[in-house]
N, C-alpha and C positions, 0 to 999 in steps of 0.2 A: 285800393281797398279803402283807403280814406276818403277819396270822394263817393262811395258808393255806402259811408256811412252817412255821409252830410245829405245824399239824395243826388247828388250832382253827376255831372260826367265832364269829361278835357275835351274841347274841340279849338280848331283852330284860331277862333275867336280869343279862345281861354276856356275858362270854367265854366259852366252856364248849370241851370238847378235842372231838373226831369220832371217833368208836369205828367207824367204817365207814372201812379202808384204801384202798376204790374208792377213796371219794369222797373221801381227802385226797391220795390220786395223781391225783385228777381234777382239784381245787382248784390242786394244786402247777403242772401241764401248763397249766391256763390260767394262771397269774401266771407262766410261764415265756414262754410266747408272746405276753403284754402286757408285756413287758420288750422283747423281740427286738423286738417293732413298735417303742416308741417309740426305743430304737436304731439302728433303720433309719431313723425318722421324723425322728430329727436329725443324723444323719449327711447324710440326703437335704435339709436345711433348711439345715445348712452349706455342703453344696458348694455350693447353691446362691448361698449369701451369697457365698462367695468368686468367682464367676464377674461378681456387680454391679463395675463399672468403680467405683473412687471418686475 
């Protein structure tokens, strides 16, 4: 997700930048919706902690 912020992508080279604007608004849109997941996913794993009797 960090390189799909910079623009970039890993290849065997290394790092190299994405000259295709699609596909680094595409890259950006997916690591923005696997953020929101695991946010909801621990928000949802908290309340549930707090609802265990201790």
């Amino acid at each position: 997700m960090r390189l799909a912020a910079r623009g970039a992508r890993e290849t065997d080279a290394g790092e190299e930048a994405i000259a295709d604007p699609f596909t680094v608004a595409q890259l950006r849109r997916q690591a923005r919706e696997i953020h929101v997941q695991a946010a909801l996913a621990g928000a949802a794993l908290t309340g549930l902690a707090l609802l265990i009797p201790s």
